[in-house]
C-alpha positions as CSV (number, residue, x, y, z in Angstrom):
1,X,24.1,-7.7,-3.8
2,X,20.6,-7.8,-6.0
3,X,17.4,-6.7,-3.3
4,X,15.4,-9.9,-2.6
5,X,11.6,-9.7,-1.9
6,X,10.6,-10.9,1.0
7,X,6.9,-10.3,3.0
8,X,7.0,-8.7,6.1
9,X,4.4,-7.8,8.3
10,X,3.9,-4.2,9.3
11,X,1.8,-1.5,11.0
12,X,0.1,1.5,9.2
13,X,1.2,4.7,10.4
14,X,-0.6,7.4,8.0
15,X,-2.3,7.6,4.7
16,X,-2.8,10.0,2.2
17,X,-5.3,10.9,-0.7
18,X,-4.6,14.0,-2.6
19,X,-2.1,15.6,-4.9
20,X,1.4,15.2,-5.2
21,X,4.0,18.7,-5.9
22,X,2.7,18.3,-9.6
23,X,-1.4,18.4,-8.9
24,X,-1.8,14.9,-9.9
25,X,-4.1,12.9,-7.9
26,X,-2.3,10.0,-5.7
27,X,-2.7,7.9,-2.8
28,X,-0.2,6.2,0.2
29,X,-0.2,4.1,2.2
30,X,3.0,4.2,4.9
31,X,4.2,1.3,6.8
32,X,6.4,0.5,9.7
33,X,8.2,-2.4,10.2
34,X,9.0,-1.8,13.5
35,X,11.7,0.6,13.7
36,X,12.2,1.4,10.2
37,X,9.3,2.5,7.7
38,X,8.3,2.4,3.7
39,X,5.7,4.1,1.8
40,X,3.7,2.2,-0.5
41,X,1.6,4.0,-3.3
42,X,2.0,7.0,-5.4
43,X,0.5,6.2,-8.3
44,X,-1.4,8.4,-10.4
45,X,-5.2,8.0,-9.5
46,X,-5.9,9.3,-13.2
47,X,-5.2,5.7,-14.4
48,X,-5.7,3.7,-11.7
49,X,-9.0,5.4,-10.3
50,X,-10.9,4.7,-7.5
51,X,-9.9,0.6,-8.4
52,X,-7.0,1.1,-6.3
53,X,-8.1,2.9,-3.0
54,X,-11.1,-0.6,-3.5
55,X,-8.2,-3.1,-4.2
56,X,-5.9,-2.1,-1.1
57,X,-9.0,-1.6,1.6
58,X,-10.7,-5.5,0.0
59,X,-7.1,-6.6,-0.1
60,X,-6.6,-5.8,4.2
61,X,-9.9,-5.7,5.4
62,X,-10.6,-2.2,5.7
63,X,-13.9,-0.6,5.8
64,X,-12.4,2.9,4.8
65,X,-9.3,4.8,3.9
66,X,-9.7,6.5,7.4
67,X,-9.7,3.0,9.4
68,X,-6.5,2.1,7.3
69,X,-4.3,3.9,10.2
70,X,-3.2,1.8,13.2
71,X,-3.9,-1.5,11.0
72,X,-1.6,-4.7,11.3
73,X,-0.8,-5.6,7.2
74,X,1.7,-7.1,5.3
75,X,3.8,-6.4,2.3
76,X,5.8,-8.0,-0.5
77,X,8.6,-6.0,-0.5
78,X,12.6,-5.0,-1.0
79,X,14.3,-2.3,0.4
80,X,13.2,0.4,-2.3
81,X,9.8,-1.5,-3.3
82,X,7.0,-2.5,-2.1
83,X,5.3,-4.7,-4.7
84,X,1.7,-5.6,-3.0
85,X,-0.1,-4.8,0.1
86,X,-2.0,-7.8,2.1
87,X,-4.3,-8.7,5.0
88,X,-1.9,-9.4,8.1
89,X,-3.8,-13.2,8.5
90,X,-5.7,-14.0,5.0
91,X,-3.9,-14.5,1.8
92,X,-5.9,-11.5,-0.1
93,X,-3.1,-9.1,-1.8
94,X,-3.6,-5.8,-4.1
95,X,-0.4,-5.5,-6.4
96,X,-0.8,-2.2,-8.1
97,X,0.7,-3.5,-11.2
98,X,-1.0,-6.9,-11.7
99,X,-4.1,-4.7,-11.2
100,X,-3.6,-2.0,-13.5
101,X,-6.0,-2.4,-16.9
């Protein structure tokens, strides 16, 4: 059976900024659905920059990276995906790779 997308709402139980096993630069964002949970990021801040860390704290209302923990959001996900992050109320959304120049 094919994964379906579906949006959930979730809570955010840690974030990272720093650099992955390899030194390169990365950010995430990880999420629990209430008994199970999924990390969202990853990416390599070399291409995606600062742009990204703006796009997912404008997309759920978050003043900084550090507020980001504890926060109600929702995502756009499948089981081994999630696609975009968004406010828990507001349809505002950051998709990594709709976003990506």
């Amino acid at each position: 059976m094919a994964n379906r997308i579906e949006t959930r709402n979730a809570r955010v139980v840690s974030t990272f900024i720093g650099k992955e096993d390899h030194g390169i630069p990365t950010c995430s964002v990880r999420l629990d659905y209430g008994g199970s949970v999924q990390s969202f990021g990853g990416w390599d801040l070399r291409h995606y920059g600062y742009a990204m860390i703006q796009g997912i704290l404008d997309a759920v209302g978050a003043e900084s990276w550090e507020t980001l923990q504890g926060m109600h959001v929702r995502a756009r996900c499948e089981s081994t995906k999630i696609y975009a992050l968004g406010h828990i109320i507001e349809d505002r959304w950051y998709a990594p790779e709709e976003a990506r120049p």
